[in-house]
C-alpha positions as CSV (number, residue, x, y, z in Angstrom):
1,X,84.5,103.5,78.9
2,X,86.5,101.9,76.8
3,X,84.8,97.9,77.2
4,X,87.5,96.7,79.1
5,X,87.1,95.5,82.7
6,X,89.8,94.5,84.2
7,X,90.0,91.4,86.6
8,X,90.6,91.5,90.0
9,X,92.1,88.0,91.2
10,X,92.4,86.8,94.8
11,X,95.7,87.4,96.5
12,X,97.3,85.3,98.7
13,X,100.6,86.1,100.9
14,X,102.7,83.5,102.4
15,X,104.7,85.2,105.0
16,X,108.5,82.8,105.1
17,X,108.1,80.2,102.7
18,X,111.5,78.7,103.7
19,X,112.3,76.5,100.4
20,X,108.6,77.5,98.9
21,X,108.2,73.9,98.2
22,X,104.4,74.5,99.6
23,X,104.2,77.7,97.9
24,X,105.1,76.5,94.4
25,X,102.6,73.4,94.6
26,X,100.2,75.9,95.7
27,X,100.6,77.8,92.7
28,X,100.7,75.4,90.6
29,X,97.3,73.2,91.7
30,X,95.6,77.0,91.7
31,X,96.4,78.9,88.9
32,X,92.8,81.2,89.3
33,X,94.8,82.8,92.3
34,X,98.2,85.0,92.6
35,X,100.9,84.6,95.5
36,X,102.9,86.8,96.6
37,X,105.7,85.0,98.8
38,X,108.4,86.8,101.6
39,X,111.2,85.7,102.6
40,X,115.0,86.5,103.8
41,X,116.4,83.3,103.2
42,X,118.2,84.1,100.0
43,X,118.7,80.0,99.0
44,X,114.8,79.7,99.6
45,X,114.1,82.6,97.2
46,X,116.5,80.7,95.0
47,X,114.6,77.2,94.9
48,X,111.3,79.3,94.1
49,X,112.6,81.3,91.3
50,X,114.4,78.2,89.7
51,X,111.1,75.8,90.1
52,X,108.2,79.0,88.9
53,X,110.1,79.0,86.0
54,X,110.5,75.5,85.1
55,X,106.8,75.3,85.6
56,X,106.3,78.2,83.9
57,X,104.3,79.8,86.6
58,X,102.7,83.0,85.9
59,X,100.9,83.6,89.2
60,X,103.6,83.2,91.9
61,X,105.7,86.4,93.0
62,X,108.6,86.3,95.4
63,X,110.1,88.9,97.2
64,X,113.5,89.0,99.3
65,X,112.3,91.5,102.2
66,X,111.3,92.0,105.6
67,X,107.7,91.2,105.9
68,X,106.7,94.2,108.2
69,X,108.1,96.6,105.3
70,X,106.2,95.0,102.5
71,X,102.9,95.0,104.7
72,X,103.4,98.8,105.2
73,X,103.2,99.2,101.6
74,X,100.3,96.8,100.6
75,X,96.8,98.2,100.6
76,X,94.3,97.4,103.5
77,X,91.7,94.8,102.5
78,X,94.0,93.6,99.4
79,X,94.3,89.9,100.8
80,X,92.7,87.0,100.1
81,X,94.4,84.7,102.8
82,X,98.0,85.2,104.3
83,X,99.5,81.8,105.3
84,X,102.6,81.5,108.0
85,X,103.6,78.1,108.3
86,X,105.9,77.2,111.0
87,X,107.2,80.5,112.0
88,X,110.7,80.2,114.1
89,X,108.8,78.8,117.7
90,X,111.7,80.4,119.7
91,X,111.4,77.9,122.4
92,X,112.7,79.5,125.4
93,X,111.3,81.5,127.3
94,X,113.5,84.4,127.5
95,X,113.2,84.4,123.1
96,X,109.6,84.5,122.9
97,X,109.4,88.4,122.8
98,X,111.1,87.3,119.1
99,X,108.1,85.2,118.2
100,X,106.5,86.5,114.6
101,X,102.9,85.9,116.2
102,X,102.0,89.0,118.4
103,X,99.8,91.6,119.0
104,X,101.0,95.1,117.5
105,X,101.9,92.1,113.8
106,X,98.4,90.6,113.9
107,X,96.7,93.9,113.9
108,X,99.0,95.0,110.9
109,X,97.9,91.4,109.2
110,X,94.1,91.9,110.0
111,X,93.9,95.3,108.3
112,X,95.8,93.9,104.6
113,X,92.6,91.5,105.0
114,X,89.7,91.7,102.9
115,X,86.1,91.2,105.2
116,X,85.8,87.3,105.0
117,X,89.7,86.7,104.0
118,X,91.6,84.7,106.2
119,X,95.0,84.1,108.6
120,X,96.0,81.0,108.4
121,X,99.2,80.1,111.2
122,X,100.8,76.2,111.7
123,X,103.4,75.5,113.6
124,X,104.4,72.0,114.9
125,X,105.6,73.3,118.1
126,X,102.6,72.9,120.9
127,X,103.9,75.7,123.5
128,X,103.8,78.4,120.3
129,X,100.5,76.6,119.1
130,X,98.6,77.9,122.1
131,X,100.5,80.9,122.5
132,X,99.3,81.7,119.1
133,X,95.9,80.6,119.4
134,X,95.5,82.8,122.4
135,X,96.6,86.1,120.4
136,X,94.0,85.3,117.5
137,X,91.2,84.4,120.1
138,X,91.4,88.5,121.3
139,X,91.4,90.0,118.1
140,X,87.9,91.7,117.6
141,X,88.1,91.5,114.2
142,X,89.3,87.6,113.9
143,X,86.7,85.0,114.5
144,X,87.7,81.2,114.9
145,X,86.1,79.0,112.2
146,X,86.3,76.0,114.1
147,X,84.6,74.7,117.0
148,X,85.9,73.4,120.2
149,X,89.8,73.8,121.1
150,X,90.5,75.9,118.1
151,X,92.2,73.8,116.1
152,X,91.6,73.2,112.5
153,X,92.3,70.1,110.4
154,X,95.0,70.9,107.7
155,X,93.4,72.6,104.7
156,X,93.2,70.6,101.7
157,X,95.1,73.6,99.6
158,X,98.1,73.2,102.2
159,X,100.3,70.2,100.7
160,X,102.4,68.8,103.6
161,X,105.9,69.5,103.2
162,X,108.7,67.5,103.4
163,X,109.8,69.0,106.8
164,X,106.2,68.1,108.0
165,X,105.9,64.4,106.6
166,X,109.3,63.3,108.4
167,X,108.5,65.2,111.4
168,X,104.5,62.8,111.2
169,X,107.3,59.5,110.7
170,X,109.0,60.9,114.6
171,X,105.5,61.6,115.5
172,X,104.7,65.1,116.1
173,X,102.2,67.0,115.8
174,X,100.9,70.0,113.8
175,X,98.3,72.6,114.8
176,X,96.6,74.9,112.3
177,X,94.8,77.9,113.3
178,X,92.4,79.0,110.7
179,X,90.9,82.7,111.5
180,X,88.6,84.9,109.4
181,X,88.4,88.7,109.2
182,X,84.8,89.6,110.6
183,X,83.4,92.7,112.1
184,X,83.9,93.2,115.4
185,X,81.5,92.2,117.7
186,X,79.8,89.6,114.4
């Protein structure tokens, strides 16, 4: 051995950041933690780059990519937490086979989690909030860390983001679905 350990920090992977105003204040309030951001939106990817750098952010990592393909090529059990906040709801009916939140994608997600790490969804769109819900309620491996309708209150790390505080001004809603990676059957 040569004396050196090296240190292993927690991961977290925010899957469509959109402008990564959330992701960069993030970052920024936790600097004992690295993110790795995805996204397609090129002017998104843009914004993050521009604002990481003025704040000289050394723990934020962006990537312009399909998020199936990059979770193909992460290790299981690498991740901390992975956060999507307000994935595209597709609100009719015929466009919910588009949805982001299904079966065959959580069962990619669950395996890139370490035990105890955790999927954190939000959407402000009640229909895709339930349909959501209902996905993560069957996974074996997922268990709920809230009581009652399966809710959670908005983590204290997730800062609201702009979108979010005018959309509170017109008065909707947001649900968070907070999920831990357990054994099955624990």
């Amino acid at each position: 051995r040569n004396g050196c350990s090296a240190v292993v920090r927690r991961l977290v992977l925010e899957i469509g950041f959109g402008d990564g105003e959330s992701l960069v204040a993030m970052a920024m309030v936790h600097p004992e933690m690295d993110y790795l951001g995805i996204e397609v939106h090129r002017p998104g990817i843009g914004h993050v780059l521009l604002r990481a750098e003025a704040l000289d952010l050394s723990n934020l990592r962006v990537m312009c990519s399909d998020a199936v393909e990059v979770l193909r090529q992460l290790p299981d059990e690498s991740l901390e937490r992975i956060q999507i906040f307000f994935p595209d709801p597709w609100p009719k009916a015929r466009h919910h086979k588009r949805r982001l939140i299904q079966p065959p994608f959580v069962e990619m997600l669950v395996s890139k989690l370490k035990w105890a790490g955790q999927l954190h969804v939000a959407t402000d769109c009640e229909d895709y909030a339930h349909s959501i819900l209902n996905v993560l309620r069957v996974v074996p491996e997922l268990a709920n860390v809230v009581d009652g309708d399966g809710f959670a209150a908005r983590p204290t790390y997730r800062p609201l983001t702009r979108f979010e505080r005018r959309g509170q001004r017109l008065g909707h809603e947001v649900w968070d679905m907070l999920f831990a990676r357990s054994q099955p059957g624990v």
